[in-house]
C-alpha positions as CSV (number, residue, x, y, z in Angstrom):
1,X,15.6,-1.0,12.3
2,X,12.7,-2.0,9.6
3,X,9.3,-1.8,10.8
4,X,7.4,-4.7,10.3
5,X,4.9,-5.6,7.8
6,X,2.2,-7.6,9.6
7,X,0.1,-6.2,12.9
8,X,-2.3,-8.6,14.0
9,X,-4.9,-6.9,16.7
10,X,-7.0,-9.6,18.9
11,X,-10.3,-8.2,20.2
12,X,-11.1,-10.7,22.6
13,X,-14.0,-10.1,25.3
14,X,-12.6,-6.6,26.7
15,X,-8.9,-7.5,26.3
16,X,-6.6,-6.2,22.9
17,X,-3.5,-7.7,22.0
18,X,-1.0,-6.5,19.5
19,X,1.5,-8.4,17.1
20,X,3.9,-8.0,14.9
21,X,5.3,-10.0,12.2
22,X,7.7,-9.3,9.0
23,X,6.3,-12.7,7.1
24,X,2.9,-12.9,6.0
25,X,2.7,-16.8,6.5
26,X,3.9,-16.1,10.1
27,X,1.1,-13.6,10.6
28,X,-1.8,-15.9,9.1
29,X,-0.5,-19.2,11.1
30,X,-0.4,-16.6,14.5
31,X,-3.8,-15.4,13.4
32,X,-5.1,-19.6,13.0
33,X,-3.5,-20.8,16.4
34,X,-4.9,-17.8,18.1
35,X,-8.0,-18.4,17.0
36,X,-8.4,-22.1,17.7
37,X,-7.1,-21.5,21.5
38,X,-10.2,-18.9,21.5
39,X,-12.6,-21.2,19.9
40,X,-11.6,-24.3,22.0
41,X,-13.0,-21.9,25.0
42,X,-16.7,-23.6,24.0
43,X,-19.7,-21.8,22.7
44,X,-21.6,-18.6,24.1
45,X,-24.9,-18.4,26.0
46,X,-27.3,-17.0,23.9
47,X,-28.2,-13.0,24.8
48,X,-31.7,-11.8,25.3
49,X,-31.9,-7.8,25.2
50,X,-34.2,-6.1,23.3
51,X,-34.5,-9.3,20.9
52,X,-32.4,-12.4,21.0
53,X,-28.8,-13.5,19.8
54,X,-28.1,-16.9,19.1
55,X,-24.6,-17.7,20.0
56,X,-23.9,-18.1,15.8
57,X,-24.8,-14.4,15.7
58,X,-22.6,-12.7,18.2
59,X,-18.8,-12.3,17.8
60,X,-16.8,-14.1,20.5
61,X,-13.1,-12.4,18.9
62,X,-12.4,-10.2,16.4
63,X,-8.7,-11.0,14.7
64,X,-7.3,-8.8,12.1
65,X,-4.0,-8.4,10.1
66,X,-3.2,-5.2,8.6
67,X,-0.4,-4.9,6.4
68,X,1.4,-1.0,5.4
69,X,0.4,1.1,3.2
70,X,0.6,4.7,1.5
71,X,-3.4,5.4,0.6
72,X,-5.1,2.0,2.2
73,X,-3.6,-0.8,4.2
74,X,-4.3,-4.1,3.6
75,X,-6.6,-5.0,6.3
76,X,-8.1,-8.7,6.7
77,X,-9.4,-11.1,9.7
78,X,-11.7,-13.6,11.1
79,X,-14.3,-13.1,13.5
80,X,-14.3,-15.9,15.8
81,X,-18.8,-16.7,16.3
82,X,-20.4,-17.6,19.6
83,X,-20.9,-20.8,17.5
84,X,-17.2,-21.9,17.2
85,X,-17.6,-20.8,13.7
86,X,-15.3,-18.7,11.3
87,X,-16.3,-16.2,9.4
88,X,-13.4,-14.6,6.9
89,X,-13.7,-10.6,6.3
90,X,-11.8,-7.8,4.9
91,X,-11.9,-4.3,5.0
92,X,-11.5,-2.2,8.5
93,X,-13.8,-0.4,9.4
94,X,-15.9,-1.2,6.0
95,X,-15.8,-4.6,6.8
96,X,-17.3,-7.2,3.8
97,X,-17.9,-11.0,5.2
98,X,-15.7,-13.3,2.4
99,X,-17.0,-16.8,1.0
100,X,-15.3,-19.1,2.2
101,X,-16.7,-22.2,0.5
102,X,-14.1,-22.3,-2.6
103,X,-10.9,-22.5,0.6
104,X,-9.5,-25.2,2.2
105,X,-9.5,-23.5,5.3
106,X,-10.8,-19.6,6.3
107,X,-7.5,-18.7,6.8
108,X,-5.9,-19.6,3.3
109,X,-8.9,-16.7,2.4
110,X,-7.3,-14.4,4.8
111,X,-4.0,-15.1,3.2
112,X,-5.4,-14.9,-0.2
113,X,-7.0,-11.8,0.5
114,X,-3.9,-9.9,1.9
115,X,-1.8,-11.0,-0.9
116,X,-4.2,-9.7,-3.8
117,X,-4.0,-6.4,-1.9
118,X,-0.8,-5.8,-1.4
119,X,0.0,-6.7,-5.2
C-alpha cells in the first residue's frame, strides 16, 4: 500500500492531530475548513507576562502540511492569530511568514507554495 503524500499536523491549544491525504487540493481544503472551525471559536484574551500580547500577536493554532521528500520536505501552513487572522508560512522549523496580499485567499498561498516545492 502507497503512503500518502500529504500529512497535515494541527497544533491546537495542547491537543495534535494528524492527517493524511494522497491529493494536494484535498489537503489544502482539510487545512481551510479546519482552520475556519478554529477561528469561528472567537478571539483570545490578551496575556500579560513579563510584557503584553495582544490577541493579534499570539498563535491560537498552528496547521501545517508536509509533503515527502528525499533531502527536504515540502513543508507549508497557516498559523491561525488570537485575532481570527491568517498568517500563511513555510518552512518547518525555519519558518518564513508569506505575503499574502497578491492571493485570493491564504490558503491558495499555501497551495502555491507546496506546489513550487515539490516541482
Amino acid at each position: 500500500m502507497a503512503r500518502p503524500q500529504w500529512k497535515l499536523t494541527v497544533r491546537h491549544g495542547s491537543e495534535v492531530e494528524h492527517a493524511q491525504f494522497d491529493d494536494l487540493d484535498e489537503a489544502v481544503q482539510a487545512l481551510r475548513a479546519r482552520a475556519l472551525a478554529i477561528r469561528s471559536e472567537g478571539p483570545v484574551k490578551g496575556v500579560s507576562s513579563l510584557r503584553d500580547y495582544a490577541p493579534g500577536d499570539q498563535v491560537h493554532a498552528r496547521l501545517q502540511l508536509a509533503g515527502r521528500g528525499l533531502l527536504r520536505k515540502p513543508v507549508a501552513g497557516v498559523d491561525v492569530r488570537g485575532d481570527g487572522t491568517f498568517m500563511p508560512f513555510r518552512g518547518g522549523v525555519g519558518r518564513e511568514e508569506l505575503d499574502p496580499s497578491n492571493h485570493e485567499t491564504p490558503f491558495d498561498l499555501v497551495r502555491e507554495t507546496l506546489e513550487s516545492e515539490t516541482r
